[in-house]
Backbone as a ProteinNet text record, in pm:
[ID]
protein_1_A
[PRIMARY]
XXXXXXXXXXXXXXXXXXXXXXXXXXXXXXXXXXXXXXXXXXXXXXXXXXXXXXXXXXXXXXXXXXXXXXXXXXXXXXXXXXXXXXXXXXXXXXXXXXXXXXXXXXXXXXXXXXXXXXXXXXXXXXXXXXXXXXXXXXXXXXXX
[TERTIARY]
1690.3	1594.7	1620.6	1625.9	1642	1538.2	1502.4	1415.8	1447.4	1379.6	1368.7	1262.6	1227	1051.2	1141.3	1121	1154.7	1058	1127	1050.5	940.9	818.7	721.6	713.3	687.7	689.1	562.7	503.3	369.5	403.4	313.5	279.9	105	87.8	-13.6	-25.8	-110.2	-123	-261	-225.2	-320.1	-328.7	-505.8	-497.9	-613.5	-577.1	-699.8	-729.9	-908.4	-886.5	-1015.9	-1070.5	-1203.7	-1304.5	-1333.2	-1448.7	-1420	-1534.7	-1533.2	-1525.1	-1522.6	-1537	-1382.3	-1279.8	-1113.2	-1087.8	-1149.1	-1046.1	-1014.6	-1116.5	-1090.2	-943.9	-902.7	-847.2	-700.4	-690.8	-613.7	-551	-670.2	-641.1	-583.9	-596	-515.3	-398.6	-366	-259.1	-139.2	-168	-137.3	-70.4	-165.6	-171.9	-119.8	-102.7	-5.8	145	172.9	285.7	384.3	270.1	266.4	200.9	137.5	158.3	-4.3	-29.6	-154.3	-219.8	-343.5	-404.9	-451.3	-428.6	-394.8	-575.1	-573.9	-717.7	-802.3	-936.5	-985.2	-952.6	-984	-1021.3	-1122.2	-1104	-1219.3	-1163.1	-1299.7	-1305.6	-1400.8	-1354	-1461.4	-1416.4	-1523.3	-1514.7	-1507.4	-1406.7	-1358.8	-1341.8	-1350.7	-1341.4	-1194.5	-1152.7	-979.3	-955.7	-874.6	-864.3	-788.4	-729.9	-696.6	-717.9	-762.9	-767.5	-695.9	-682.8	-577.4	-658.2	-528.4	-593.4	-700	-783.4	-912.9	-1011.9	-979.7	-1036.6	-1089.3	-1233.9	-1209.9	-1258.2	-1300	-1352.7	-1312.6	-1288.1	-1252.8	-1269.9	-1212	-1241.5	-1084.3	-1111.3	-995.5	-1020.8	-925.7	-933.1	-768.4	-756.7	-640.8	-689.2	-550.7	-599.1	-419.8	-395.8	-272.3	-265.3	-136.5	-74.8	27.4	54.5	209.5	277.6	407.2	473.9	613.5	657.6	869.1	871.2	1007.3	1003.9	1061.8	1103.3	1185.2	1045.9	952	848.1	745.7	774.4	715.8	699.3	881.9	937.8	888.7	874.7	793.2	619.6	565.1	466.4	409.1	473.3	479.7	512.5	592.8	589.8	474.2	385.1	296.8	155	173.8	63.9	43.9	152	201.2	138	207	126.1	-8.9	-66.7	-204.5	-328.5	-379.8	-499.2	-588.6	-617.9	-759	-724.2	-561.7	-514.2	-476.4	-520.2	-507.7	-317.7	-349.1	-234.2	-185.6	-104.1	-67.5	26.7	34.1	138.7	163.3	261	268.5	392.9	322.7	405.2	452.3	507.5	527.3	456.4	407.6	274.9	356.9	325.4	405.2	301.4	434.4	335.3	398.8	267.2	284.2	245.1	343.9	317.7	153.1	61.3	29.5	83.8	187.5	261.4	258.5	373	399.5	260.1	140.8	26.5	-48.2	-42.8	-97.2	-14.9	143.9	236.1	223.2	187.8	162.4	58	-41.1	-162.6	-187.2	-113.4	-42.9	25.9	115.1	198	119.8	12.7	-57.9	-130.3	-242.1	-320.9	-239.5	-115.6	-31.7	-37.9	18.7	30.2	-121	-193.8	-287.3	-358.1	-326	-340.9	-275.7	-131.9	-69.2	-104.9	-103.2	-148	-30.4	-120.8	-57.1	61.2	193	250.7	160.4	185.1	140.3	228.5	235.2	350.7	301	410.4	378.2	353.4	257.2	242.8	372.5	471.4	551.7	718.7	700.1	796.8	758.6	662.3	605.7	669	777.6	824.1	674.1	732	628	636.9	500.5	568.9	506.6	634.7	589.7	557.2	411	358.8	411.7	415.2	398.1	298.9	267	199.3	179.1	79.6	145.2	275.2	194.1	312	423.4	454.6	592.9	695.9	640.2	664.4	686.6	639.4	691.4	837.7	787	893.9	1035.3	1008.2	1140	1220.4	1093.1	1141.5	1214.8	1191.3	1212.1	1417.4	1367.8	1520.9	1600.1	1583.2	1672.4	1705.1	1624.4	1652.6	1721.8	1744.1	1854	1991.7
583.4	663.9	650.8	766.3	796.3	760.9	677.3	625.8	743	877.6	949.3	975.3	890	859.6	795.3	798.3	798.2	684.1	548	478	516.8	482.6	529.4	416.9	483.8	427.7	420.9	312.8	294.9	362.9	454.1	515.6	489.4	480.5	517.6	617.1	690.9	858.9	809.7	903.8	927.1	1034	1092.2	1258	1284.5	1332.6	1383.9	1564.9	1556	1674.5	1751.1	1860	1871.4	1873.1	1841.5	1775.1	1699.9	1646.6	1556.1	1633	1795.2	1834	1865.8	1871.5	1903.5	1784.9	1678.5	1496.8	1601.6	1669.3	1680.2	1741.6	1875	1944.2	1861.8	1769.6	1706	1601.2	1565.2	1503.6	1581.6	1717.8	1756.8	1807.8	1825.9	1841.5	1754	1593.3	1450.6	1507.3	1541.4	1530.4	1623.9	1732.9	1842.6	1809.9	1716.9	1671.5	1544.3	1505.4	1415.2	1272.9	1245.1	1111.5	1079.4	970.5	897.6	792.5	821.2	705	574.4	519.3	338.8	298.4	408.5	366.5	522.4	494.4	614.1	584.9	761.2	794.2	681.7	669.6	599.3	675.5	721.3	853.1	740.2	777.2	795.8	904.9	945.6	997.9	1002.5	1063.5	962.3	1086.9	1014.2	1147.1	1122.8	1283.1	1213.2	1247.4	1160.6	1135	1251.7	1383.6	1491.7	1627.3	1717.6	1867.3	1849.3	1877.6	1895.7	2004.4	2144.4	2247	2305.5	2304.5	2294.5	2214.3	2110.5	2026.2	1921.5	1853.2	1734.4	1608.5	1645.8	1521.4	1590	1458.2	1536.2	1378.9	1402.8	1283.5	1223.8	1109.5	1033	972.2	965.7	945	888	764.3	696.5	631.8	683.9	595.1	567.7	485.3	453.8	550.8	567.7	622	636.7	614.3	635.7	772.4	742.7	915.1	849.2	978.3	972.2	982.9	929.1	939.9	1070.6	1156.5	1274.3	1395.4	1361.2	1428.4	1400.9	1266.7	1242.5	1333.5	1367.7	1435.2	1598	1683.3	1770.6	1745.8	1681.8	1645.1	1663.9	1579.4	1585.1	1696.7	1802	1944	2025.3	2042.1	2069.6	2038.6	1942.1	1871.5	1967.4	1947.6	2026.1	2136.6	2206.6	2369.5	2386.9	2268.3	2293.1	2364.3	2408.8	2516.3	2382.8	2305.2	2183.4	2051.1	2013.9	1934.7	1962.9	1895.5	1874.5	1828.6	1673.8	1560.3	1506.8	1467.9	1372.1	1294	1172.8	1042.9	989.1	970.5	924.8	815.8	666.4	548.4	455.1	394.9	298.2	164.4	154.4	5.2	-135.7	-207.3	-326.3	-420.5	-454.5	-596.1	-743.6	-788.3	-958.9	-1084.7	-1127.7	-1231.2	-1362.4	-1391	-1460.1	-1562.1	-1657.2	-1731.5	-1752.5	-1619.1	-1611.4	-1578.2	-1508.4	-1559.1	-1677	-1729.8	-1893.8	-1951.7	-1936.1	-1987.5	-1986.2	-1822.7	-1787.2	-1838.5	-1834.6	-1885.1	-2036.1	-2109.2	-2228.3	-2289.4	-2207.5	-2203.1	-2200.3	-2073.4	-2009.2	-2150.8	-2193.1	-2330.3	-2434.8	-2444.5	-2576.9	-2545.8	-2440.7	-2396.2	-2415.7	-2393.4	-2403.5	-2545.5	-2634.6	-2739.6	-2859.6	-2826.3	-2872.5	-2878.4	-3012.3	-3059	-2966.1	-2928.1	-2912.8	-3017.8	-3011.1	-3141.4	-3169.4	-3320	-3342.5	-3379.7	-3347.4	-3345.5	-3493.9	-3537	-3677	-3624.9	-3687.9	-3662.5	-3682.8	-3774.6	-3820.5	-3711.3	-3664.1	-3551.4	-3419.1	-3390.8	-3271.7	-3276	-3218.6	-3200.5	-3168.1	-3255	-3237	-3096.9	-3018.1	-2875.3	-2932.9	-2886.9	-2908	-2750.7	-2793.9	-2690.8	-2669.4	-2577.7	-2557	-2525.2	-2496.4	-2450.7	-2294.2	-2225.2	-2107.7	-2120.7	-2228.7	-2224.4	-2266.2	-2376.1	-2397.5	-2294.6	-2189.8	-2117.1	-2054.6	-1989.2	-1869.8	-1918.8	-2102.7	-2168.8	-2144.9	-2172.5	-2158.3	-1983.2	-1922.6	-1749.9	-1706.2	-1774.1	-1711.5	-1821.9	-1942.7	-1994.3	-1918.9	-1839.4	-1773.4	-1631.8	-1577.2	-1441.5	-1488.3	-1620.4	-1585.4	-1652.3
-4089.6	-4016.9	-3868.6	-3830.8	-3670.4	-3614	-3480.7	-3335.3	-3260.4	-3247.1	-3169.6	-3090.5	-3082.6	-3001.5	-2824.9	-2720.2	-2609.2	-2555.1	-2515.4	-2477.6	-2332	-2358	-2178	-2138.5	-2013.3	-1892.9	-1816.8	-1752.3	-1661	-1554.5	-1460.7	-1414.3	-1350.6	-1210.7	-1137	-1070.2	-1077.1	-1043.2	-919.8	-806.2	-710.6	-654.2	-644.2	-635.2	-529.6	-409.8	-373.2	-410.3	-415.9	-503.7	-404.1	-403.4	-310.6	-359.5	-503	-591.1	-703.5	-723.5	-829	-969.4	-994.7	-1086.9	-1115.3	-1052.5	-1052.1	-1100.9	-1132.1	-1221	-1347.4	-1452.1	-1566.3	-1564.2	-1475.6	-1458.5	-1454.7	-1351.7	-1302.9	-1449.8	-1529.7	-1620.1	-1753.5	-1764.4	-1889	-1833.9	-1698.8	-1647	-1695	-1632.6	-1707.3	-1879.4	-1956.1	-2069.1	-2119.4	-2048.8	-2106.2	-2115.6	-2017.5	-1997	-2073.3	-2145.6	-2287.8	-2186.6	-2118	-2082.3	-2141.2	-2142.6	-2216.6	-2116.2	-2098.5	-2017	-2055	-2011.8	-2001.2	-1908.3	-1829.7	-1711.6	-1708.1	-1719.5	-1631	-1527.1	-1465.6	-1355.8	-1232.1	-1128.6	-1036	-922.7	-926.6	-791.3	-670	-555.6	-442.7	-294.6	-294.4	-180.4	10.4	8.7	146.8	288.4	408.9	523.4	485.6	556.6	610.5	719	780.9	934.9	1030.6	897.6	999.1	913.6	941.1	837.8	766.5	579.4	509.9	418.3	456.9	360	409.9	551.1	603.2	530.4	510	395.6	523.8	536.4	647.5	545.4	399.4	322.4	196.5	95.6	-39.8	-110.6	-230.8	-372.8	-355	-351.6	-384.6	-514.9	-624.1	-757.6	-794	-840.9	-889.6	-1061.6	-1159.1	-1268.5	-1294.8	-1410.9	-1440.3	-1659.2	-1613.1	-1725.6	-1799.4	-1921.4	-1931.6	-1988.9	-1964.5	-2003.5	-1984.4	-2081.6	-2047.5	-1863.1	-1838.3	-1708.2	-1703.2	-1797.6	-1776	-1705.3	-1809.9	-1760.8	-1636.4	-1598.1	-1472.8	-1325.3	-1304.4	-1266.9	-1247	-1381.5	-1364.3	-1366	-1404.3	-1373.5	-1200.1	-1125.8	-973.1	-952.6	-911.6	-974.7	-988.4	-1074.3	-1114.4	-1087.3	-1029.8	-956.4	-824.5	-758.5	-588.8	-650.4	-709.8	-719.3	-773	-820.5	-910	-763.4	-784.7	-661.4	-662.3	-753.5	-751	-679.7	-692.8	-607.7	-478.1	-355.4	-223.3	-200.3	-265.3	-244.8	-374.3	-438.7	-499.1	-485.8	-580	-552.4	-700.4	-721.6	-873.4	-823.7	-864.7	-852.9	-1004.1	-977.4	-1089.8	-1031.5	-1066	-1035.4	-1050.1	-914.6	-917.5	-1012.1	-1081	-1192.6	-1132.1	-1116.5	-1077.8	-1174.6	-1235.1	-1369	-1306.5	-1367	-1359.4	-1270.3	-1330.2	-1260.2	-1115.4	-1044.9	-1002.9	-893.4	-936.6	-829.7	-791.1	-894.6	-949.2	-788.3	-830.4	-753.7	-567.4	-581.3	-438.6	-384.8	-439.4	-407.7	-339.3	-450.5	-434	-268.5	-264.1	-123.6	-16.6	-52.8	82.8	107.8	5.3	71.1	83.9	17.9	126.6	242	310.1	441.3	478.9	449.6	535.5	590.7	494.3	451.6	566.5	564.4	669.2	845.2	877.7	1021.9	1137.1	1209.6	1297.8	1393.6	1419.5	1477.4	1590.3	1643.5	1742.4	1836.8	1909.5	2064	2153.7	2194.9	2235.7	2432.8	2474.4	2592.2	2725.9	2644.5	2704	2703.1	2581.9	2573.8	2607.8	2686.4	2757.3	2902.5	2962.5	3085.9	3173.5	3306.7	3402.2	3474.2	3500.3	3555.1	3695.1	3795.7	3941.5	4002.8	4049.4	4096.8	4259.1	4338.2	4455.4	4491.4	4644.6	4693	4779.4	4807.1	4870.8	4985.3	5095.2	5202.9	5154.1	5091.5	4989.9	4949.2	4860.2	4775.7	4909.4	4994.8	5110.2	5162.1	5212.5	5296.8	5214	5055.7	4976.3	4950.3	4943.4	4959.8	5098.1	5197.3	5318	5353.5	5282.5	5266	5191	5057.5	4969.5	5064.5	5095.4	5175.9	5287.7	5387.1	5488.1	5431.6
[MASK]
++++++++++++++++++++++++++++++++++++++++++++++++++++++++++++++++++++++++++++++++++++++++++++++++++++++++++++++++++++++++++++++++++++++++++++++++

């Protein structure tokens, strides 16, 4: 028996849209394209910091999903031309093992943990100050 099933791939999708009623839209879009959600939707609504579309506020909405990567491709595609979408972004989501945060975490409070050195008063060069008339007397030696 033939494995003609196409291994998927994780996928995070991010959409701004100009209501909260365009997710559904946005979501059989996804699904026309074969991919399957892993996350709802989590919308909030946000200003944005320059006109888009004459748009000055709209829904920001990110969920994660999987799909062939062949179709990813047109997916993004299709998104761009959809009339209900503003923006989109379709990433592959960085995964961080347990471990390896445990680990980081780890590092960060050593570092923090650690004393500052202490500098011996004696290995601090002395800075010799001048004075105004000094400082003129020595400017007026370099210039002749």
């Amino acid at each position: 028996m033939e494995d003609t099933e196409i291994a998927k791939k994780e996928y995070e999708i991010g959409v701004l849209v100009r209501k909260e009623e365009d997710i559904p839209e946005v979501r059989r879009i996804v699904e026309q394209h074969g991919g399957g959600f892993t996350s709802e939707f989590q919308a909030k609504k946000i200003a944005l910091a320059y006109p888009i579309e004459g748009e000055t506020e709209g829904i920001f909405a990110f969920a994660r999903f999987s799909a062939e990567p062949a179709n990813a491709k047109q997916l993004e595609h299709d998104l761009t031309t959809a009339n209900v979408v503003v923006r989109s972004l379709i990433v592959v989501p960085f995964k961080i093992s347990r471990r390896d945060a445990v680990g980081a975490s780890k590092k960060r409070a050593q570092a923090v943990r650690q004393p500052a050195p202490v500098i011996a008063p004696s290995s601090v060069p002395a800075v010799h100050t001048l004075s105004n008339e000094a400082l003129e007397k020595k400017i007026e030696e370099m210039l002749q």
